[in-house]
Biopython code that builds the backbone (N, CA, C, O; Angstrom):
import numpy as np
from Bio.PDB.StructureBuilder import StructureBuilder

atoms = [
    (1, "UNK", "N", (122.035, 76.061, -223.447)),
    (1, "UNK", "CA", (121.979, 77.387, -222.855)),
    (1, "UNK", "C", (121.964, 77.232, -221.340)),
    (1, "UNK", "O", (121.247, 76.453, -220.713)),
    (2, "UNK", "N", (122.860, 78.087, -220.840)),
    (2, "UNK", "CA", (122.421, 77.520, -219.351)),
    (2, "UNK", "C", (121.784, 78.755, -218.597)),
    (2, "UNK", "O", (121.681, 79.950, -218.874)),
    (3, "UNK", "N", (121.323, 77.805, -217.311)),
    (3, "UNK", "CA", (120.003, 78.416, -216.678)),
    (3, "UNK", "C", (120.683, 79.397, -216.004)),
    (3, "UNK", "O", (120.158, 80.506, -216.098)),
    (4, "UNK", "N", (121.729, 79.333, -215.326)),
    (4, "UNK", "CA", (122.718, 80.969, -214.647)),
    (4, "UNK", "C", (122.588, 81.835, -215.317)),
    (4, "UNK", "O", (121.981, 82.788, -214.828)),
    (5, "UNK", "N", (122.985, 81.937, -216.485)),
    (5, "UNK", "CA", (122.557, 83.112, -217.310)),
    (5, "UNK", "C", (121.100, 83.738, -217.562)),
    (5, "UNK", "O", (120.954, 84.946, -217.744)),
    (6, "UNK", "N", (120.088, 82.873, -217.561)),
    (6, "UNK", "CA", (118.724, 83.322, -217.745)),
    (6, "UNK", "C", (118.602, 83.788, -216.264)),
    (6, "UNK", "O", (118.078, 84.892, -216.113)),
    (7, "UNK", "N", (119.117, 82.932, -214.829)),
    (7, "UNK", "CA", (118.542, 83.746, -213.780)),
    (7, "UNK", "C", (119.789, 85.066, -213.434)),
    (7, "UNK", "O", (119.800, 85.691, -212.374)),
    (8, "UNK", "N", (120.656, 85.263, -214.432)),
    (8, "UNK", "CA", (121.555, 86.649, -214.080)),
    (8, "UNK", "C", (120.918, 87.473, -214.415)),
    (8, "UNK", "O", (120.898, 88.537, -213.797)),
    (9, "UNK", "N", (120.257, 87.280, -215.396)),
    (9, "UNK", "CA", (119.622, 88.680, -216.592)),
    (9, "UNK", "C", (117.833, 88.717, -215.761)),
    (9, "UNK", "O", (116.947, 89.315, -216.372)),
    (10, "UNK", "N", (117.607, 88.249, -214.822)),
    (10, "UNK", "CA", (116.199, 88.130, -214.713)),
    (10, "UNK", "C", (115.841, 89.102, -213.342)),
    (10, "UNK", "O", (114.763, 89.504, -212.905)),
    (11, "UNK", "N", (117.281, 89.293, -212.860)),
    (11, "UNK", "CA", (117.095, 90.422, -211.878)),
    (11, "UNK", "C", (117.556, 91.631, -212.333)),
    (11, "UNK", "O", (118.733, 91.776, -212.664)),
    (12, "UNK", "N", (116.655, 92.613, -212.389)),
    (12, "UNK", "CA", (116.446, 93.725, -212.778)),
    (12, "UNK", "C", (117.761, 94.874, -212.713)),
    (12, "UNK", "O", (118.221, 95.427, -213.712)),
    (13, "UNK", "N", (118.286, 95.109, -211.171)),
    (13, "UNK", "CA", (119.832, 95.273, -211.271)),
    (13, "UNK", "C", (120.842, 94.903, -212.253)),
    (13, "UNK", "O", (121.742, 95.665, -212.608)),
    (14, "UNK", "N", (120.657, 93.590, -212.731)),
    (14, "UNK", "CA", (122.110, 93.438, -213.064)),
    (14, "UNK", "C", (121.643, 93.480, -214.515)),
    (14, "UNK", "O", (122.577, 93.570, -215.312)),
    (15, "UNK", "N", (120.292, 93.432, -215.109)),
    (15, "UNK", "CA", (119.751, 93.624, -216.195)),
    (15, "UNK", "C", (120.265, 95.304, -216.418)),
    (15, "UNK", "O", (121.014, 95.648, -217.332)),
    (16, "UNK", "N", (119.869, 95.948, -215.703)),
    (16, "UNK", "CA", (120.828, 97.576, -215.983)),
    (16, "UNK", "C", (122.413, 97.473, -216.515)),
    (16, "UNK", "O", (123.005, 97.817, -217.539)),
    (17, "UNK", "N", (122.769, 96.827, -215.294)),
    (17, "UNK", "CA", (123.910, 96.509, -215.588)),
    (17, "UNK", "C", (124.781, 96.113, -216.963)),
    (17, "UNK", "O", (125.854, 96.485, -217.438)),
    (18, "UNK", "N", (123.707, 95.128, -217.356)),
    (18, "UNK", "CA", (124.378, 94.530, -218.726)),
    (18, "UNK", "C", (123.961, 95.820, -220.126)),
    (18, "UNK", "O", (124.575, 95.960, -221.184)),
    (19, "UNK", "N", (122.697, 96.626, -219.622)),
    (19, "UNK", "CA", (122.052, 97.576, -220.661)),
    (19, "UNK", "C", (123.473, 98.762, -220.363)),
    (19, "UNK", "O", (123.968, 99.345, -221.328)),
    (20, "UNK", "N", (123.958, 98.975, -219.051)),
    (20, "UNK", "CA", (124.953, 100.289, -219.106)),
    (20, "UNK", "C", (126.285, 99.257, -220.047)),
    (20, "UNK", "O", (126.953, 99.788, -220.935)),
    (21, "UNK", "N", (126.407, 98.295, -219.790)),
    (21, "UNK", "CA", (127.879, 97.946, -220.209)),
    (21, "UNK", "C", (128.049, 97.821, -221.847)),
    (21, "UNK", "O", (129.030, 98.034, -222.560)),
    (22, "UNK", "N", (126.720, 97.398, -222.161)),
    (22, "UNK", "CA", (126.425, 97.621, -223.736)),
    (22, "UNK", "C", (126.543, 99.053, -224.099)),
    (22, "UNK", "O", (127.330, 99.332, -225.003)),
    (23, "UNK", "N", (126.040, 99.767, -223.666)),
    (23, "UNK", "CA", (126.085, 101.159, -224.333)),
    (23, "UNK", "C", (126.906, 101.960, -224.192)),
    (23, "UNK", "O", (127.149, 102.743, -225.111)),
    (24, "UNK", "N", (127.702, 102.022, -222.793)),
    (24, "UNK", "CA", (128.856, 102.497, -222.495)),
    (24, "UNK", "C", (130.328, 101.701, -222.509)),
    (24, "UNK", "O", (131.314, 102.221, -221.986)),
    (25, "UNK", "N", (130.386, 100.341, -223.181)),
    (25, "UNK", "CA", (131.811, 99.623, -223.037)),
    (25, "UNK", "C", (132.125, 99.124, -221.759)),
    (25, "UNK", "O", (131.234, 98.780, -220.982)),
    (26, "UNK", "N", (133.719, 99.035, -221.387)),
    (26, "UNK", "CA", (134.325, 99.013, -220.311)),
    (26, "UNK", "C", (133.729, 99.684, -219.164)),
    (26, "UNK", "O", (133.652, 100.908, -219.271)),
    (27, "UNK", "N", (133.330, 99.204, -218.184)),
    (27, "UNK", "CA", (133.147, 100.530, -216.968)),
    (27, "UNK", "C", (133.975, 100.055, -215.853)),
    (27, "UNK", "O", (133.926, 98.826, -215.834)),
    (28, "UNK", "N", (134.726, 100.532, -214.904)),
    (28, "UNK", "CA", (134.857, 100.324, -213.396)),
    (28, "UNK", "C", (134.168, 99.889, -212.489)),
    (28, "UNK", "O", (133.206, 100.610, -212.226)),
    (29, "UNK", "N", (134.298, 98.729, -211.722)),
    (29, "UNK", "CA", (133.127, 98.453, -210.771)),
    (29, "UNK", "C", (132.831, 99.753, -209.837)),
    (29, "UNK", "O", (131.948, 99.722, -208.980)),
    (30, "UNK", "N", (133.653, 100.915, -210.074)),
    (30, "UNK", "CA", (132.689, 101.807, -208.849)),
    (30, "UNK", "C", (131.884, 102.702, -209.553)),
    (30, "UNK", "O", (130.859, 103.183, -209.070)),
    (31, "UNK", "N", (132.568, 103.105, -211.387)),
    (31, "UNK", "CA", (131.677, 103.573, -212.310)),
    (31, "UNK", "C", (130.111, 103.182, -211.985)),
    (31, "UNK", "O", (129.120, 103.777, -211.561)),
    (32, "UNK", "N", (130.461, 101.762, -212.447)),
    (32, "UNK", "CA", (129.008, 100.996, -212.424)),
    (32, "UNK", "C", (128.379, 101.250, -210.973)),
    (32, "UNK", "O", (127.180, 101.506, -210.864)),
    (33, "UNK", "N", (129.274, 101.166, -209.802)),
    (33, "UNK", "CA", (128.263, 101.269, -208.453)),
    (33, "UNK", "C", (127.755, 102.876, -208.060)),
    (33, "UNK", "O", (127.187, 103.323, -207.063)),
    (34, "UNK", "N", (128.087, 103.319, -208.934)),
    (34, "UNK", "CA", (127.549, 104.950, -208.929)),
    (34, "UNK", "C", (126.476, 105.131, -209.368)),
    (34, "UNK", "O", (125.919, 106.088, -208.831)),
    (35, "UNK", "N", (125.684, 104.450, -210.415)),
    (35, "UNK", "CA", (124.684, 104.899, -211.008)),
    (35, "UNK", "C", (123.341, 104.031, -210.319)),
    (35, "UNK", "O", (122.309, 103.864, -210.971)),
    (36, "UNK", "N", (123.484, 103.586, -209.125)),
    (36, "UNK", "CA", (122.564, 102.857, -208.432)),
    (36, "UNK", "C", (122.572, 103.559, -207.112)),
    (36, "UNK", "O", (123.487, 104.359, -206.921)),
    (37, "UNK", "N", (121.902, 103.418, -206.407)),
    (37, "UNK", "CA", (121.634, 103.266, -204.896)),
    (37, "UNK", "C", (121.647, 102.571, -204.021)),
    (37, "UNK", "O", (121.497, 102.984, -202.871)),
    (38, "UNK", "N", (121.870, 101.045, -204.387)),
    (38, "UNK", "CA", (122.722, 100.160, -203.697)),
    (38, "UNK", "C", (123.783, 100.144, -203.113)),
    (38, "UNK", "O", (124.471, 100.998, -203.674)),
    (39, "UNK", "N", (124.453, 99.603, -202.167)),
    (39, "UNK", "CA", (125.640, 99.980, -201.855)),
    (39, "UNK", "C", (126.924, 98.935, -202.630)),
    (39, "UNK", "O", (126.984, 97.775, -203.038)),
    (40, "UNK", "N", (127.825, 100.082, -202.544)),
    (40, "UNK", "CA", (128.714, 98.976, -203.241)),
    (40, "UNK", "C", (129.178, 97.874, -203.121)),
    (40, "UNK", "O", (129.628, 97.363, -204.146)),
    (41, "UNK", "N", (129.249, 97.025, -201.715)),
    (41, "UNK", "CA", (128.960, 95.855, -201.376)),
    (41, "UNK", "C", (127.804, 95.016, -202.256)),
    (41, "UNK", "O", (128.196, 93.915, -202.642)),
    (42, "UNK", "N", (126.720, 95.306, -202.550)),
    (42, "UNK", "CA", (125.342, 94.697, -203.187)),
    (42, "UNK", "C", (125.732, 94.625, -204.442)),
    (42, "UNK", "O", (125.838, 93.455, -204.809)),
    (43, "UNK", "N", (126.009, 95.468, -205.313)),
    (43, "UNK", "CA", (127.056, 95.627, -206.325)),
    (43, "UNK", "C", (127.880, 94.982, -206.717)),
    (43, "UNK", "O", (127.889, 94.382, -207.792)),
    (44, "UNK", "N", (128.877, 95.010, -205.727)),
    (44, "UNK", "CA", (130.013, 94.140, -206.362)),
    (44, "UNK", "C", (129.196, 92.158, -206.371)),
    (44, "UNK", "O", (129.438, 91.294, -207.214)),
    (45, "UNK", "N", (128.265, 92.031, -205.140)),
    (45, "UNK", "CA", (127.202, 90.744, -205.515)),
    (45, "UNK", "C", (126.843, 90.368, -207.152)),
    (45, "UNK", "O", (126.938, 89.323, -207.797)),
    (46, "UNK", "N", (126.420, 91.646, -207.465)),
    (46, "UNK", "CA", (125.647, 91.078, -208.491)),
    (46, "UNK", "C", (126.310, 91.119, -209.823)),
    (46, "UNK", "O", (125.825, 90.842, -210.920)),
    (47, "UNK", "N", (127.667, 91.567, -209.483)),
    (47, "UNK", "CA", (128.498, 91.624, -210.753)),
    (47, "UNK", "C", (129.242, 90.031, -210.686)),
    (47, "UNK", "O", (129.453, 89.343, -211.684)),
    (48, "UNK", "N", (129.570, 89.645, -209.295)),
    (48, "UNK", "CA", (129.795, 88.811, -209.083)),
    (48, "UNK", "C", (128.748, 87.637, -209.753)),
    (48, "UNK", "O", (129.406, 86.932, -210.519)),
    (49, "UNK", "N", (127.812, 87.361, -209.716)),
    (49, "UNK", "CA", (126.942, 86.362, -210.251)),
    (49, "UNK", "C", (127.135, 87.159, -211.741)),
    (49, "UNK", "O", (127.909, 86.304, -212.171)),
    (50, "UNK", "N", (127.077, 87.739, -212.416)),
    (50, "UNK", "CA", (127.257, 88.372, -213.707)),
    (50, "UNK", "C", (128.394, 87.643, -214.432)),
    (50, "UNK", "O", (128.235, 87.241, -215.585)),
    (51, "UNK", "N", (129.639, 87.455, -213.702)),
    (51, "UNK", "CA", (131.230, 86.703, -213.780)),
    (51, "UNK", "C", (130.985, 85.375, -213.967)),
    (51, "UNK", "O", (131.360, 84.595, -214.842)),
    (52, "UNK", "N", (130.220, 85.230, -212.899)),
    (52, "UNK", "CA", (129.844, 83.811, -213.028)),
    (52, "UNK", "C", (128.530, 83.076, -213.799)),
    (52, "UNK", "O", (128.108, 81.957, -213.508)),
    (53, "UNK", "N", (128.107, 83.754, -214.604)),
    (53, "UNK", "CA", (127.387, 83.658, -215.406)),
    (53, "UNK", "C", (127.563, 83.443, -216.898)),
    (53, "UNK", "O", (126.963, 82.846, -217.792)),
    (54, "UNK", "N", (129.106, 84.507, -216.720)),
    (54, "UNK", "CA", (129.855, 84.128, -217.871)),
    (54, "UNK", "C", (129.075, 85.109, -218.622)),
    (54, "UNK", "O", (129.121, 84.841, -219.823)),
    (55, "UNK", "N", (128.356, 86.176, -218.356)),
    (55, "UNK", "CA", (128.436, 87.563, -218.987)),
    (55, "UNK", "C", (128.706, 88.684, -219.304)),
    (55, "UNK", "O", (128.294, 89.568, -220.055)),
    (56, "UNK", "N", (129.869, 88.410, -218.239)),
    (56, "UNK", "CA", (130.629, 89.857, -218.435)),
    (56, "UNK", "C", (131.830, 89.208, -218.280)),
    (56, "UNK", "O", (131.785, 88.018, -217.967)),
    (57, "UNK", "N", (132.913, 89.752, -218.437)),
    (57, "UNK", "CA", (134.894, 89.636, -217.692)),
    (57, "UNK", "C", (135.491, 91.165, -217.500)),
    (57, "UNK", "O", (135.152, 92.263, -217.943)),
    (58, "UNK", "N", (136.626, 90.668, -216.554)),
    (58, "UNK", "CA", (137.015, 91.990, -215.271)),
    (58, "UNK", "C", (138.393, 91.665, -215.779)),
    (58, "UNK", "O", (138.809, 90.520, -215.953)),
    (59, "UNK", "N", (138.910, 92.521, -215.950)),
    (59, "UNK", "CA", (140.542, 92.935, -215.934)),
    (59, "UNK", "C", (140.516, 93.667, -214.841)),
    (59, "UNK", "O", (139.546, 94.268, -214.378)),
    (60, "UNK", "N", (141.923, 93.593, -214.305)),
    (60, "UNK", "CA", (142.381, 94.174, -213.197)),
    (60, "UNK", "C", (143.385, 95.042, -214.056)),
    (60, "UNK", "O", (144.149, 94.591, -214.909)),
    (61, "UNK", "N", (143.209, 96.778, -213.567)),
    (61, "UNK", "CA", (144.076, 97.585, -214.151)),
    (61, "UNK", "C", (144.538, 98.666, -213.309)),
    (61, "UNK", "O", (143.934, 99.732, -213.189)),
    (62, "UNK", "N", (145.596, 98.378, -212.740)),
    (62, "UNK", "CA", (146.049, 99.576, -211.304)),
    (62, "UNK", "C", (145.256, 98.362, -210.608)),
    (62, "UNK", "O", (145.359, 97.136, -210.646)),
    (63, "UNK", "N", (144.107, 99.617, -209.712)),
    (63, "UNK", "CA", (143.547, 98.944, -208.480)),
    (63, "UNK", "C", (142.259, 99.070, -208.319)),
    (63, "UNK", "O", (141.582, 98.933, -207.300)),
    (64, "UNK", "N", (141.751, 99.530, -210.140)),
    (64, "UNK", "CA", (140.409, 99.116, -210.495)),
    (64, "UNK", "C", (140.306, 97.421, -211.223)),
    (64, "UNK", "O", (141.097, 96.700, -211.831)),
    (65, "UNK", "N", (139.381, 97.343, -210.928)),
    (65, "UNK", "CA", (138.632, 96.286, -211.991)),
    (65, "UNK", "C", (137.492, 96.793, -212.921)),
    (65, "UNK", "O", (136.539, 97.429, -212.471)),
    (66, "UNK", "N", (137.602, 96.553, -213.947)),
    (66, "UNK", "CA", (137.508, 96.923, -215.309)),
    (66, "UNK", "C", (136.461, 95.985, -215.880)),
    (66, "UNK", "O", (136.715, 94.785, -215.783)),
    (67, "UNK", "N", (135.053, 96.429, -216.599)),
    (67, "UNK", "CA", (134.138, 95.213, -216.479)),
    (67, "UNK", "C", (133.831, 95.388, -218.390)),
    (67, "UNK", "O", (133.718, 96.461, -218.982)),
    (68, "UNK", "N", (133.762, 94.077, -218.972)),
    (68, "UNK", "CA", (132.857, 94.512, -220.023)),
    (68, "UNK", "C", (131.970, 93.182, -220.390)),
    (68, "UNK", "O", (132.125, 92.104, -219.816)),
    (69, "UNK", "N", (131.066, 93.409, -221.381)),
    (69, "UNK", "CA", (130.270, 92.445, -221.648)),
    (69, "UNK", "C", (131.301, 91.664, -222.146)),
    (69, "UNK", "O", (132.355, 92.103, -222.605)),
    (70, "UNK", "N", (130.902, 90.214, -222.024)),
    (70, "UNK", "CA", (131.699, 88.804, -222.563)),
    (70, "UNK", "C", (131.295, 88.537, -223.859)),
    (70, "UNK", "O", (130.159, 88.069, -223.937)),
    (71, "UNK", "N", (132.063, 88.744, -225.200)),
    (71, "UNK", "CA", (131.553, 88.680, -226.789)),
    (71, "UNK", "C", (131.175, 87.151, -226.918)),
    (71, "UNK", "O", (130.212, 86.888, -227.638)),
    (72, "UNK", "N", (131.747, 86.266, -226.378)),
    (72, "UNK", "CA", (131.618, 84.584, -226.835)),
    (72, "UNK", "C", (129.911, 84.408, -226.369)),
    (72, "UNK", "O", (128.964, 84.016, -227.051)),
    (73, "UNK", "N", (129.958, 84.862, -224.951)),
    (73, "UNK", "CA", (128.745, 84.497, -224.484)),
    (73, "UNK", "C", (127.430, 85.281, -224.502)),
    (73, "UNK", "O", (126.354, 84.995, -223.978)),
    (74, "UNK", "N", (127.798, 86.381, -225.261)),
    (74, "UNK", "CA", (126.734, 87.222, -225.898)),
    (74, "UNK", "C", (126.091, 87.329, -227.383)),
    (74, "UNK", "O", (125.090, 87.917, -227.794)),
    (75, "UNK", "N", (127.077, 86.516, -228.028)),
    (75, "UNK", "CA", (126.940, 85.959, -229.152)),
    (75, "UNK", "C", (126.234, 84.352, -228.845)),
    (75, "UNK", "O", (125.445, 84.048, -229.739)),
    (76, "UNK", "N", (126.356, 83.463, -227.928)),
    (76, "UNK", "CA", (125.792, 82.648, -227.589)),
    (76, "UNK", "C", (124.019, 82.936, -227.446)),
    (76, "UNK", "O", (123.158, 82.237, -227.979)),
    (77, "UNK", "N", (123.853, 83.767, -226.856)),
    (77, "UNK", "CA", (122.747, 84.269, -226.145)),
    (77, "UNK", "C", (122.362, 84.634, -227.600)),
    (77, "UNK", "O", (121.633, 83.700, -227.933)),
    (78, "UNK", "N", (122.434, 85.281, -228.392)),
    (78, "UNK", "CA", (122.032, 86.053, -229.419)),
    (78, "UNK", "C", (121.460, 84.782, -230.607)),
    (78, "UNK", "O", (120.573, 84.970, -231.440)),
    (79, "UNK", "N", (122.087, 83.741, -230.444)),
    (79, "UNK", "CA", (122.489, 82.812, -231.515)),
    (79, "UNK", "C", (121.116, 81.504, -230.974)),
    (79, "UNK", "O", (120.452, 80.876, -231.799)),
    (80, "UNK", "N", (121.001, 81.388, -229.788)),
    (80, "UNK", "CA", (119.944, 81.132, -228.962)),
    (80, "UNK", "C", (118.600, 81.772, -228.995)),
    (80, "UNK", "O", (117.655, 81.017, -229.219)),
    (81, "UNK", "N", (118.362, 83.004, -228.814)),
    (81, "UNK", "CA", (117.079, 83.792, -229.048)),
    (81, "UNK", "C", (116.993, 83.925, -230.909)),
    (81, "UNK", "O", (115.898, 84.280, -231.344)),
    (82, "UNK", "N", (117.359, 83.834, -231.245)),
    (82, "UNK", "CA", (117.001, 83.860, -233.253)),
    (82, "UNK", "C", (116.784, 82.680, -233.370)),
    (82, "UNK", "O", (116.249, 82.430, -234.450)),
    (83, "UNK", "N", (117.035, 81.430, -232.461)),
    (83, "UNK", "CA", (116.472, 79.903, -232.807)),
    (83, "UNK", "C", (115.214, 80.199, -232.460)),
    (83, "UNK", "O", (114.211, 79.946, -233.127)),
    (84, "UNK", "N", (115.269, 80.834, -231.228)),
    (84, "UNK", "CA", (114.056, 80.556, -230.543)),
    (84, "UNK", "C", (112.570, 81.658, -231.037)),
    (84, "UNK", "O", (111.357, 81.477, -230.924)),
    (85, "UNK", "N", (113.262, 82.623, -231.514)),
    (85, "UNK", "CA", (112.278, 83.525, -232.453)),
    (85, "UNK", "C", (112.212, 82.788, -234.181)),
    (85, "UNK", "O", (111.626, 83.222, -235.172)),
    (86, "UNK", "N", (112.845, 81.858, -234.059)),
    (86, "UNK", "CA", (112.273, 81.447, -235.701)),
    (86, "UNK", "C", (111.459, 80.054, -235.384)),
    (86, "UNK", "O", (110.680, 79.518, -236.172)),
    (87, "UNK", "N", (111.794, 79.580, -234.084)),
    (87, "UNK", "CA", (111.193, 78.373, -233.970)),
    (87, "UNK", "C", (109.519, 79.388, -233.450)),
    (87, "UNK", "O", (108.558, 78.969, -234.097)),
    (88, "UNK", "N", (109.214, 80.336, -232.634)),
    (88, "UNK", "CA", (108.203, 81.095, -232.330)),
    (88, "UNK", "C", (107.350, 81.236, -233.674)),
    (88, "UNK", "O", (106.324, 80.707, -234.102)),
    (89, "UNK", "N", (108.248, 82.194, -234.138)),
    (89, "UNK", "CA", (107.466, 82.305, -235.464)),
    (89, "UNK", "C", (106.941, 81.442, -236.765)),
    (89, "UNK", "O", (105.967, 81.854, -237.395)),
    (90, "UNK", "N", (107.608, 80.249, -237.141)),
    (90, "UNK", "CA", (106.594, 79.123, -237.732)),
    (90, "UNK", "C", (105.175, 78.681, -236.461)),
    (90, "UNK", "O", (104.104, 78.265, -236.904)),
    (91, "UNK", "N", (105.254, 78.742, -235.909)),
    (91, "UNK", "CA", (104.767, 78.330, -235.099)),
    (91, "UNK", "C", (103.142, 78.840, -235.320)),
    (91, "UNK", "O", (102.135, 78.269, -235.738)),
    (92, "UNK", "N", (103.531, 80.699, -234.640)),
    (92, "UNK", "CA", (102.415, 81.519, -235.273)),
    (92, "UNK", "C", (102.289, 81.269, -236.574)),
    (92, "UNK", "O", (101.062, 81.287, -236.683)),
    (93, "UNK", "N", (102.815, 80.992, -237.903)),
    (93, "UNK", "CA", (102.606, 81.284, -238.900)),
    (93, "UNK", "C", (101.568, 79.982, -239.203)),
    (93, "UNK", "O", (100.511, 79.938, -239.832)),
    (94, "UNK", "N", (102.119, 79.232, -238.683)),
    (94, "UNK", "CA", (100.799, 77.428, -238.667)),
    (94, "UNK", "C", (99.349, 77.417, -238.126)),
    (94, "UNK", "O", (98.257, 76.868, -238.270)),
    (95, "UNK", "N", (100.232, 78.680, -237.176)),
    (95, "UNK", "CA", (98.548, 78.917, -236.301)),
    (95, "UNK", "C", (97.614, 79.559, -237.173)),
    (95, "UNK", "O", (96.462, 79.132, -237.256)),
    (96, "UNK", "N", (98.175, 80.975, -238.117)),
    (96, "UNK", "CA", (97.752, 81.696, -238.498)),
    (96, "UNK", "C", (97.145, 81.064, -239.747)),
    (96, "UNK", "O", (96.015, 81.434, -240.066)),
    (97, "UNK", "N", (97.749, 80.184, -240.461)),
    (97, "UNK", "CA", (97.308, 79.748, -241.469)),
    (97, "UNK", "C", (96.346, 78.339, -241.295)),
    (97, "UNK", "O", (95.697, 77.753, -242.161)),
    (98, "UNK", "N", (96.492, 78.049, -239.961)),
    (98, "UNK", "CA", (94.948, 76.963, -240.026)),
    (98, "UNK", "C", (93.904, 77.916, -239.709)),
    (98, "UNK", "O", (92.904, 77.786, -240.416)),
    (99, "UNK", "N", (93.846, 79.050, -238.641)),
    (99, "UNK", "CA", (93.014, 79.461, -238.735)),
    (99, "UNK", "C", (92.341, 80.205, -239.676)),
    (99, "UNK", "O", (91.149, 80.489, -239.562)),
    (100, "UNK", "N", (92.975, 80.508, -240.517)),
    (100, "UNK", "CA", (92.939, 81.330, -242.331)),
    (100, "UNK", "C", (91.488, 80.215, -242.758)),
    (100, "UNK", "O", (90.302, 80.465, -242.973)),
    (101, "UNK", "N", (92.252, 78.992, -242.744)),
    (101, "UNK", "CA", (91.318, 77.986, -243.442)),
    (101, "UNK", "C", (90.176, 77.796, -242.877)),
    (101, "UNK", "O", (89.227, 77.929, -243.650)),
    (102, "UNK", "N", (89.859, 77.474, -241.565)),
    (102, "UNK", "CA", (88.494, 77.696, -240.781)),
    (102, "UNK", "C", (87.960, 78.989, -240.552)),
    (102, "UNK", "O", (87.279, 79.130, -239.536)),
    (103, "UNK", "N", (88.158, 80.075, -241.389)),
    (103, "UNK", "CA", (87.206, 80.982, -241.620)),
    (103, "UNK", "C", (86.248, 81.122, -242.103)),
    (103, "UNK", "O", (85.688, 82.217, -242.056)),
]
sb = StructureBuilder()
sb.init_structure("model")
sb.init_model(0)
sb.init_chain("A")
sb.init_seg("    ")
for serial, (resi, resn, name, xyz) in enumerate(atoms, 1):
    if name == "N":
        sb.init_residue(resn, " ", resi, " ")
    sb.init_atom(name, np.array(xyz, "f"), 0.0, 1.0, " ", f" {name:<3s}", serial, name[0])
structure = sb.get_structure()
């Protein structure tokens, strides 16, 4: 798993970002720079580390760019956190059950 991706998603901006592109699909980078208060310069930053994170991809269409979540690497991510929630959960469940016994 790499660490670009955990520090893309860890700033709060571009964490919106990935929550609007999930729920709404495709957006426009100025779509997307509309629903912030940042300027679109700061914006196009953090989509930029987003690209390069390998969580999203941009088509160029006319003389927009066109953003959506990246399926390979969101399925990565997904496939990663269910290891890591089943490796969590034996975990608790060992805990839970020694402490069962020292009751």
């Amino acid at each position: 798993m790499q660490a670009t991706m955990f520090s893309a998603l860890a700033e709060p901006t571009r964490l919106s970002i990935i929550d609007m592109l999930a729920a709404r699909g495709e957006l426009s980078a100025g779509e997307i720079a509309h629903a912030f208060t940042s300027s679109a310069a700061a914006i196009s930053q953090h989509l930029k580390v987003l690209r390069e994170a390998r969580l999203v991809v941009v088509k160029k269409q006319a003389q927009q760019r066109r953003y959506q979540l990246n399926p390979a690497q969101m399925a990565e991510l997904e496939s990663w956190l269910h290891a890591r929630t089943a490796q969590w959960n034996g975990r608790l469940d060992s805990m839970s059950d020694y402490l069962n016994t020292i009751k």
